[in-house]
Structure formats: structure tokens, C-alpha cells
MDAnalysis code that builds the backbone (N, CA, C; Angstrom):
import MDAnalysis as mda
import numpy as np

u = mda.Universe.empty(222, n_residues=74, atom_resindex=np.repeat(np.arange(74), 3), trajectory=True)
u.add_TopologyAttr("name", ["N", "CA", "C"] * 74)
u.add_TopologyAttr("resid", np.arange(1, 75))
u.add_TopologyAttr("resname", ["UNK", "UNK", "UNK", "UNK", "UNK", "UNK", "UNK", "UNK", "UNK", "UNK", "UNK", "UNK", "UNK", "UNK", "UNK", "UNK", "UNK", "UNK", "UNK", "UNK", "UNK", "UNK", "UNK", "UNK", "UNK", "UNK", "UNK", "UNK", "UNK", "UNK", "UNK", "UNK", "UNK", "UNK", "UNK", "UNK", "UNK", "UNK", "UNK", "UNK", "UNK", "UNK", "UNK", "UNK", "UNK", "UNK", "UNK", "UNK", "UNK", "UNK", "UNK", "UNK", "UNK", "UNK", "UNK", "UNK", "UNK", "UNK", "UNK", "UNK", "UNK", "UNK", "UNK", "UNK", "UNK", "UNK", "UNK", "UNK", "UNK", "UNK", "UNK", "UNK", "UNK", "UNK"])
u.atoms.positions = np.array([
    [50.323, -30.686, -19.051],
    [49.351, -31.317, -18.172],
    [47.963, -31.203, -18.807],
    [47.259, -32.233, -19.195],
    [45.773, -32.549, -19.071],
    [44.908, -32.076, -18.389],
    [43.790, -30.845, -19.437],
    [42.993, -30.132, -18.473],
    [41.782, -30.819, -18.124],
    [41.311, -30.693, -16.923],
    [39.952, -31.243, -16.791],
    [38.322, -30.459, -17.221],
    [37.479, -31.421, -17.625],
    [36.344, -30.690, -17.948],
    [35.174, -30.236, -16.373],
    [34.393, -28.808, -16.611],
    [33.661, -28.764, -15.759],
    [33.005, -30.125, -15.477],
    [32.898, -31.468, -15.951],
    [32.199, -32.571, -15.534],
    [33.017, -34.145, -15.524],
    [34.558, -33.700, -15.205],
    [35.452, -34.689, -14.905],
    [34.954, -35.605, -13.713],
    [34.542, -34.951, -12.574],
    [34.445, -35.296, -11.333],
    [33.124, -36.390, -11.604],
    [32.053, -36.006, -12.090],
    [30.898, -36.692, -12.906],
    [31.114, -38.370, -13.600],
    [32.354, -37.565, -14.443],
    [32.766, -39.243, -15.031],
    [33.315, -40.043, -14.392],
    [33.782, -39.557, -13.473],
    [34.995, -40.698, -12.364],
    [33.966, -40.813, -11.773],
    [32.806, -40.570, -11.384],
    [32.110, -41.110, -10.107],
    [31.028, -41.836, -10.326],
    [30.955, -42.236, -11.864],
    [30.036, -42.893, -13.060],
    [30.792, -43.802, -13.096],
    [32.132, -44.048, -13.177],
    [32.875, -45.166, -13.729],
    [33.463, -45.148, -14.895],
    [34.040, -43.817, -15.174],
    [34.316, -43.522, -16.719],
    [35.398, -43.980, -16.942],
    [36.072, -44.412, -18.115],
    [37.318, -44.903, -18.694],
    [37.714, -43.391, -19.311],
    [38.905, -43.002, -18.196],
    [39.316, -41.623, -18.764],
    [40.773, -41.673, -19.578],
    [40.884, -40.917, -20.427],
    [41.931, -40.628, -21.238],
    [42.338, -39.444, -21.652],
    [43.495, -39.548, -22.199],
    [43.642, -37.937, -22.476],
    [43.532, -37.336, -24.349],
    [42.726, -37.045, -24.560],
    [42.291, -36.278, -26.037],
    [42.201, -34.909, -26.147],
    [42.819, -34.149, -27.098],
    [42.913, -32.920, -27.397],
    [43.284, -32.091, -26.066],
    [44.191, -32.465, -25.727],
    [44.905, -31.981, -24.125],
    [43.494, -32.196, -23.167],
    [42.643, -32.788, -22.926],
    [41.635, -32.680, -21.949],
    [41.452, -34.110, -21.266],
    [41.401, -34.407, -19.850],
    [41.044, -35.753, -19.684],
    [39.455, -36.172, -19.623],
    [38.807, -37.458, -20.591],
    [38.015, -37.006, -21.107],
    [37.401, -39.095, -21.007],
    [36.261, -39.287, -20.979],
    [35.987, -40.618, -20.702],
    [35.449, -40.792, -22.099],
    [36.001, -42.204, -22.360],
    [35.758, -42.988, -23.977],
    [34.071, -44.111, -23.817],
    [34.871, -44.169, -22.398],
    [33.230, -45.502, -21.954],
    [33.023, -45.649, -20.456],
    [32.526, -46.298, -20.207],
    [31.759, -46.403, -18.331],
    [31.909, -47.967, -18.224],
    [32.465, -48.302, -17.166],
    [33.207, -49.812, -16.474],
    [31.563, -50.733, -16.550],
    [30.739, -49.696, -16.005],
    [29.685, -51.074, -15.967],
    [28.384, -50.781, -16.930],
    [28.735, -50.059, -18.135],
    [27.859, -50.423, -18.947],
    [28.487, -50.798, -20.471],
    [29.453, -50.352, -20.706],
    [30.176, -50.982, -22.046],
    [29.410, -50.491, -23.230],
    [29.991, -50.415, -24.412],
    [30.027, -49.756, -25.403],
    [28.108, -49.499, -25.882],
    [28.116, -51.101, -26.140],
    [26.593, -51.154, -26.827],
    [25.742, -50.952, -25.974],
    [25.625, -50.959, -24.457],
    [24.610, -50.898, -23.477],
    [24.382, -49.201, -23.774],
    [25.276, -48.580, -23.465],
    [25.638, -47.100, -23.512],
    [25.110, -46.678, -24.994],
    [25.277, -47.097, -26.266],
    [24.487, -46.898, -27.520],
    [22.708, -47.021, -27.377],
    [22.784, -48.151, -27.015],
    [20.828, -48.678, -26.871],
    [20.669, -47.545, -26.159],
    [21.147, -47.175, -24.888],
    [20.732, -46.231, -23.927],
    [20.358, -44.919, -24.674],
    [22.033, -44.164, -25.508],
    [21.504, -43.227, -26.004],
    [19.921, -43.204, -27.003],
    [19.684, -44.277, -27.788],
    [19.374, -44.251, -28.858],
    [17.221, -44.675, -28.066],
    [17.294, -44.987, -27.597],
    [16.034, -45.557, -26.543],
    [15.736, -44.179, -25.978],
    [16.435, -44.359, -24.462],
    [16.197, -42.715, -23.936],
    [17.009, -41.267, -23.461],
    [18.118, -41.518, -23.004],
    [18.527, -39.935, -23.416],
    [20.344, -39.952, -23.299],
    [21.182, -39.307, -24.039],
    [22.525, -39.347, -24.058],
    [23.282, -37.700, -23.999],
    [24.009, -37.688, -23.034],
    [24.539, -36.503, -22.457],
    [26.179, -36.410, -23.025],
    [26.599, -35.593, -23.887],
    [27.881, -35.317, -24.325],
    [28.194, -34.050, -23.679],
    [29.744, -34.191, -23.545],
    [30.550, -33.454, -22.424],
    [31.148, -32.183, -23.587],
    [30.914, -31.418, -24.034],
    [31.457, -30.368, -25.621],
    [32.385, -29.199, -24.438],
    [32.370, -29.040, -23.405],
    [32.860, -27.934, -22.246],
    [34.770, -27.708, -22.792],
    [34.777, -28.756, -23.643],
    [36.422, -28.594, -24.237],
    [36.700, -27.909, -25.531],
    [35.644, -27.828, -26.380],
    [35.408, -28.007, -27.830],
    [35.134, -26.544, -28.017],
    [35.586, -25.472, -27.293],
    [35.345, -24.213, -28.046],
    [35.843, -23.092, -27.434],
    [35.984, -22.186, -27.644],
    [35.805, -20.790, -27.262],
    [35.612, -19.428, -27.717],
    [35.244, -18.600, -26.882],
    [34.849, -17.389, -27.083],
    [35.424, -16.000, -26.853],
    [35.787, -15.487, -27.729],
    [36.856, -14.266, -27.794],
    [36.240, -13.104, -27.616],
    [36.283, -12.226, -26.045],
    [35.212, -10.647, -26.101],
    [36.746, -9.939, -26.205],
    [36.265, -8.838, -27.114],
    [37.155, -7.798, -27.470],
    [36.451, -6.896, -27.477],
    [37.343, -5.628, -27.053],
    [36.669, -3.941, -27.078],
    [36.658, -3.573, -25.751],
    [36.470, -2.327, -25.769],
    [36.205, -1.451, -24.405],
    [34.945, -2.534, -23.767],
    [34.586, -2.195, -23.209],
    [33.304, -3.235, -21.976],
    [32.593, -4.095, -22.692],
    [33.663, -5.054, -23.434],
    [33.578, -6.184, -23.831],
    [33.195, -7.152, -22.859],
    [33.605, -7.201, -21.356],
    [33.003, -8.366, -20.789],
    [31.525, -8.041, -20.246],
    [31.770, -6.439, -19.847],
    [30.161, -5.729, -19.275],
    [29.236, -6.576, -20.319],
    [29.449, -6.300, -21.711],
    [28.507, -6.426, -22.621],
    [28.575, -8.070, -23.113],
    [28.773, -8.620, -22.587],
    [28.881, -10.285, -23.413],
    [27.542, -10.970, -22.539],
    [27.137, -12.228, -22.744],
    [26.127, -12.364, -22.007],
    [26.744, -13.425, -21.594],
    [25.673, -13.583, -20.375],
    [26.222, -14.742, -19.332],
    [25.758, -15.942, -19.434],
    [26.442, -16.690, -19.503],
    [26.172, -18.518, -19.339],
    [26.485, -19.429, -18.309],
    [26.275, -20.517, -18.234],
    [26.420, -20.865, -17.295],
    [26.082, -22.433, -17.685],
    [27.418, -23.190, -17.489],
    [27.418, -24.808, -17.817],
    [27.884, -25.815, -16.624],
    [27.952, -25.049, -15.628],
    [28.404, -26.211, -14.416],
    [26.992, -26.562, -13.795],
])
């Protein structure tokens, strides 16, 4: 099963064209702006990529989680 990203709910409610890549369901484009509208946009004024799939972080040791620092992406 296809995991979702902290900002799945975001793309479906944008109009995202979702699919499934690197086990994650994950939007390629948006119904009402299409490829090049969505390029000018980034490239003019501002473009938001979804990376919440693309990594992780391994704490090891005794109070390994005490000691890790906190983040926060939702």
C-alpha cells in the first residue's frame, strides 16, 4: 500500500493529479493549472516541493531520542 505524505490532503484539495512514485502517493500536476502555467508560476513567484518522502533519520544510542532535536514539517 501507498504511503501518504504529511501534505497529501493539500494536493487533493488543490486539484492534484496523484500517483504512486517511490511507494508514496504523490501529485505530478494540478487539473486547473497544467504543466507550463505551474512552471511560469514557479519561475515568476514562488514554488513549494513536497521532499516529506525523500529521507530519513536514524537516532541511535542510549537517549538518543532525549538528545535529537526537534522538527517539525506539518
Amino acid at each position: 500500500m501507498d504511503k501518504k505524505t504529511p501534505l497529501y490532503s493539500c494536493h487533493l484539495a488543490a486539484g492534484g493529479k496523484i500517483v504512486p512514485f517511490a511507494g508514496y502517493l504523490l501529485p505530478v500536476q494540478y487539473e486547473a493549472t497544467g504543466v507550463i502555467k505551474e512552471h511560469m508560476a514557479v519561475r515568476t513567484a514562488c514554488g513549494i516541493f513536497d521532499v516529506s518522502h525523500m529521507g530519513e533519520i536514524i537516532y541511535k544510542g542510549p537517549d538518543a531520542l532525549k538528545k535529537r532535536p526537534v522538527y517539525s514539517y506539518k
